[in-house]
N, C-alpha and C positions, 0 to 999 in steps of 0.2 A: 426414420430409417434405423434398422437396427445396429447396435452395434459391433464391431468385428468379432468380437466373444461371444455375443448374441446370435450372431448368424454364425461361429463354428459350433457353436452346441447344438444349432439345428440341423448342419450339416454330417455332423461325425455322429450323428444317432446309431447306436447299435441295431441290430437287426440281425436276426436268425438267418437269415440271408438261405438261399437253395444250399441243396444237399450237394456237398462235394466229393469226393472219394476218398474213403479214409486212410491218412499219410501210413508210411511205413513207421513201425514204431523205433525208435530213437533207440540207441545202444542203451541210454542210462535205463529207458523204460522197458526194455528184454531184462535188464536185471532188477530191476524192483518187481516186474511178472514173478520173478524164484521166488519172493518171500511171500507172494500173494497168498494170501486164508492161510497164512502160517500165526501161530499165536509164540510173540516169541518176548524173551526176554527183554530188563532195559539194556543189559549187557549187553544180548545176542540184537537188539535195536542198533546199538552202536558199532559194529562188527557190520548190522547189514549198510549202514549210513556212509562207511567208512568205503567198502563195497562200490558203490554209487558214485561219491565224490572222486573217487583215485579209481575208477574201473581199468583204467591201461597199465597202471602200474601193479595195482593189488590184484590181480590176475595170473601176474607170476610170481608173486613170493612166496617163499616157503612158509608153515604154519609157524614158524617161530618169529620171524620177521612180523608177520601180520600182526600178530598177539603183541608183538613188542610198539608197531605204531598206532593199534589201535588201545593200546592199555589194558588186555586182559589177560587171561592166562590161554597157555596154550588147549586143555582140556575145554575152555569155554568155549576156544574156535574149532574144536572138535564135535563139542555138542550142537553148535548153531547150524553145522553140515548136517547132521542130526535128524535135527528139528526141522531141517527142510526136505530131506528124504533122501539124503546123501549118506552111503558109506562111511563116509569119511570128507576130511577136508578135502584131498587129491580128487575125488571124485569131482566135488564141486569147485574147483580150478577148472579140471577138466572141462565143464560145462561154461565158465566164465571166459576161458579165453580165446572160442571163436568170436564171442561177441567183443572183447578188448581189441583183438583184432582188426573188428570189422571199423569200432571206432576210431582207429586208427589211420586204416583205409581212406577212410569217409574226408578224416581232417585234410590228410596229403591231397586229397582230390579239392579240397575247395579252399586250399587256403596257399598262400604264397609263403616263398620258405622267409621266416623269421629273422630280420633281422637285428633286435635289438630287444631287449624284455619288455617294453613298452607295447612294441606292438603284439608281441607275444599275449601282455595283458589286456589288449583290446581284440584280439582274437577271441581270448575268451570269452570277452562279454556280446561279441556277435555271435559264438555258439549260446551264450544264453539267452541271448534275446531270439534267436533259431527255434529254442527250445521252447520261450515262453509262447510264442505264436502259433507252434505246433498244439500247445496247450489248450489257446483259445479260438481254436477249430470250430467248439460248439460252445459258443460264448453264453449259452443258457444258466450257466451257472451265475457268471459275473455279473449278470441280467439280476438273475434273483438275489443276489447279494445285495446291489447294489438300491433294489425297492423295498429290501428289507430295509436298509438303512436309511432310506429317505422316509419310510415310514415314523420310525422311533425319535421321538420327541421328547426328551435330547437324546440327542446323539453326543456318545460318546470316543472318544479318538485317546488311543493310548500307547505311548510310546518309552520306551526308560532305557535308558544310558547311551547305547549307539544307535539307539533306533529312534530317537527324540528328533532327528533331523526331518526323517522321514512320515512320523506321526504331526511335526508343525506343520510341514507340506502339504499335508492332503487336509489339517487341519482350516489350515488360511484359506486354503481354494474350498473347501465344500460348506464356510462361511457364507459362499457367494451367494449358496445356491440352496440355504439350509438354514430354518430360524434358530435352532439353538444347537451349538455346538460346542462341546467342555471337551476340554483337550485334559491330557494327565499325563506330566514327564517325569513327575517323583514317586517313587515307590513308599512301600511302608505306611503309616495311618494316612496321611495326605490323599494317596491312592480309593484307598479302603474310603475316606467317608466321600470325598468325589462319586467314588460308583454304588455307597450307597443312596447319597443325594439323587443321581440321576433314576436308580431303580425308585425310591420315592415320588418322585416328579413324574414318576409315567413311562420312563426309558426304557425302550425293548432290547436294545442290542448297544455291545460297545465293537468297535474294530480297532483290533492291538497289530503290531508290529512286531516282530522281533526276528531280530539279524543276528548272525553268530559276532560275538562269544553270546551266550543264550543266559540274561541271567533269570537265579534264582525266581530275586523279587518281581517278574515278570509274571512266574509260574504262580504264583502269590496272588498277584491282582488277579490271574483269570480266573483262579481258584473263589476269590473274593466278589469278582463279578456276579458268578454263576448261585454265590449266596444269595447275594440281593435281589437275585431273580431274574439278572440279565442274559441274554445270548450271547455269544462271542463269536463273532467272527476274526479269524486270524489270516494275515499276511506273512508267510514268515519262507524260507529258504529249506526248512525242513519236511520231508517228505513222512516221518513216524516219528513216535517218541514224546513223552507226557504234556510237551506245549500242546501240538496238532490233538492230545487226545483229551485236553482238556477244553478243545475249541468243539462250536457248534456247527462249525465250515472252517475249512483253510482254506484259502489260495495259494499257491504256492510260487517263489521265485527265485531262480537261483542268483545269488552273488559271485563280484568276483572277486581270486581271494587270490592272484598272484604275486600284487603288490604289496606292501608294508598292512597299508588300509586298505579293509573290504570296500567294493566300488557297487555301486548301488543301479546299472543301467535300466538290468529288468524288473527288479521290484519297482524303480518309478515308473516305469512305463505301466504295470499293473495297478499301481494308484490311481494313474490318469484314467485306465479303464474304467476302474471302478467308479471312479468321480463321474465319467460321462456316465455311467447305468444310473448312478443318482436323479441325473441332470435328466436321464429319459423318463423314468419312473413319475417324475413330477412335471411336465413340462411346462406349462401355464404359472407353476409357481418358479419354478426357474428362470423361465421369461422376464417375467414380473420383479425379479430379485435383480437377475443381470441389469435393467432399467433403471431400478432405482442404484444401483450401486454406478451404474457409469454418469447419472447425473449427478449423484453426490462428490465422484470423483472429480467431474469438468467445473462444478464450480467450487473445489478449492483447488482444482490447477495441483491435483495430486501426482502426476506425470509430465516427463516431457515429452514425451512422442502423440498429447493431446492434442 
């Protein structure tokens, strides 16, 4: 009889499932459409990112304000209206705050009035996880990720500073289901001979992590991956900007960032996605791993809910 893990990874099988009618696009995704096949700065990157995360707020400020919370100068926020086909900044306000609006709208209408910042910040991780689901509409993607990664032998799983929690998670679970798996939470040489070991041994692809603050040595490893010959697949909260373009696929998820510490809902829930595409990719070897891992478990009474 199989075991309860063994019979949900054959129940929760992804599948393309029928065609459904495609959702209304999302306030955030009417304003990432503006900078669409614009080729734009890292500057004018962080002006558009800046855009996207604060759309109800940054939608009326003035260019002086903007430049002041996004860190540029004002002429950079002039150029970036620019570069996307706008007059000017006021032009592209203009354009940005029916849509701030409408995300506004949208919140009043589904959400109960706030009463304490707690809930406030669980608000917002039901609009994220809103958003991640709208995402995974056509789970084709997550599909091919995820048989990419059960392909590469080893597989490598990397994570460093805030994102180390996240990278052991889906490390320990895709253990289960996975014969070699190298995790990496230190940056610097440690990183480097890890990903060139695994490019040695055969490895096709690593899947990295990264959650804001974005560091450096993250940018580092992928760069260092892609020497050794790896692919990279990334998970990260960023929509543009040299991580995503140093990656061979993103995923994307947003965090939530009201509280002290960023709260991680939908990015784990895109981990677990990804984990079950693994799990479909290979099934018989998945089976076969679940099996031997729950009988290794029950005789040494690894659990107590055995």
């Amino acid at each position: 009889m199989p075991s309860g893990q063994q019979a949900r990874a054959q129940a929760a099988a992804i599948t393309p499932g029928r065609q459904v009618p495609e959702a209304e696009p999302t306030p955030a995704e009417r304003v990432r459409a503006l900078f669409g096949g614009h080729r734009l700065s890292p500057g004018q990157r962080r002006i558009a990112q800046y855009l996207v995360d604060h759309l109800t707020e940054a939608a009326f400020l003035s260019i002086t304000d903007l430049a002041e919370r996004v860190g540029v100068s004002q002429p950079s926020v002039t150029r970036f209206a620019g570069a996307l086909g706008y007059s000017g900044f006021p032009a592209l306000r203009e354009a940005l705050q029916p849509i701030a609006l409408s995300a506004v709208a949208g919140a009043q209408d589904t959400r109960e009035v706030r009463r304490n910042e707690l809930q406030a910040a669980i608000d917002t991780e039901i609009e994220n996880l809103e958003n991640l689901r709208r995402g995974l509409g056509d789970p084709g993607r997550v599909l091919e990720v995820g048989r990419e990664l059960a392909r590469s032998v080893p597989l490598t799983v990397l994570g460093l500073r805030i994102s180390v929690s996240l990278a052991e998670y889906f490390a320990y679970a895709a253990r289960r289901i996975h014969p070699d798996v190298r995790l990496v939470t230190r940056g610097g040489s440690v990183a480097y001979d890890t990903l060139l070991q695994a490019g040695e041994a055969g490895g096709g692809w690593v899947l990295a992590f990264a959650m804001p603050r974005h560091a450096n040595e993250t940018l580092s490893a992928l760069r260092a991956a892609r020497r050794a010959g790896l692919r990279v697949a990334l998970i990260t909260d960023l929509t543009m900007g040299p991580l995503v373009e140093a990656a061979d696929v993103a995923l994307t998820a947003p965090t939530g960032s009201r509280l002290v510490f960023d709260s991680y809902a939908a990015p784990g829930v895109l981990c677990a996605a990804v984990l079950q595409a693994m799990a479909d990719a290979e099934p018989e070897r998945t089976q076969a791993r679940l099996e031997r891992y729950e009988q290794v478990a029950m005789q040494h009474e690894f659990f107590l809910d055995d």
